[in-house]
N, C-alpha and C positions, 0 to 999 in steps of 0.2 A: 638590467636594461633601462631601468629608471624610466621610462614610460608613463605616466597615468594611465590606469586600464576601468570601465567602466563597466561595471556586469548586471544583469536584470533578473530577477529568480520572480516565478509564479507565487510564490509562496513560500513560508520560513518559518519551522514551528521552531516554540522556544524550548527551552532544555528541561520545561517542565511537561511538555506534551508527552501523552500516553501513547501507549499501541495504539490502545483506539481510537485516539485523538489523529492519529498521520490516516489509520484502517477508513474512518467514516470521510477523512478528506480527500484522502486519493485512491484507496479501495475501492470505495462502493462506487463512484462515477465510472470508475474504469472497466468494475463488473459488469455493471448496468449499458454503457456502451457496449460491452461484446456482447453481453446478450439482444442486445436490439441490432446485430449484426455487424458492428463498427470494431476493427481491429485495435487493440490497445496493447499498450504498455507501460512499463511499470522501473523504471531506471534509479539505481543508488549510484551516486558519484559523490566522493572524498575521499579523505584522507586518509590513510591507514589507524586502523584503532579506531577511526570515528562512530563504529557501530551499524556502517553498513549492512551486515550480514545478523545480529541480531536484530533488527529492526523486518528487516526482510524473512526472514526464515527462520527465527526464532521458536523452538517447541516447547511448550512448558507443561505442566500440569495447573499453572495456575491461568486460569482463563485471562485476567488482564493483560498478561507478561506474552501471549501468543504475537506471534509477526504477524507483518500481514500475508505471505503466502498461506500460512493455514487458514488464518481467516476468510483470505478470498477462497481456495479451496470450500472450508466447513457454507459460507454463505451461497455458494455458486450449488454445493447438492443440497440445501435446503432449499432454494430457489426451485430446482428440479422437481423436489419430491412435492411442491405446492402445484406444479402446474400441469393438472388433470389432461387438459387439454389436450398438450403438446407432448407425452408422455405416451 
């Protein structure tokens, strides 16, 4: 098309960032939104092979290597099990 095309991204981890490093950046706001009632979401878009789906749904037995789905799961019922209150 030869076009110029101009794109704007929130954010861009580098290819050293961890699980936990993408978990604490858009994990835990997005948690903490739903739980204070605000509907969220959680979107992977690229390329095929890019790591989409371990990034996202990744299982491991070794704690660092977890996606963020378990994470935000495992974080979401520890949250639960802390909060006397609302329980």
């Amino acid at each position: 098309s030869g076009q110029e095309r101009e794109f704007s991204f929130d954010g861009v981890f580098p290819k050293e960032a961890t699980q936990s490093d993408v978990f604490v950046e858009t994990g835990l706001p997005v948690l903490r939104s739903c739980l204070g009632g605000i509907n969220g979401a959680i979107l992977a878009y690229g390329q095929t092979g890019s790591g989409k789906t371990f990034s996202l749904l990744h299982q491991s037995a070794e704690e660092e290597e977890a996606g963020l789905l378990p994470r935000l799961i495992f974080s979401l019922f520890v949250h639960i099990a802390q909060d006397d209150a609302n329980v």
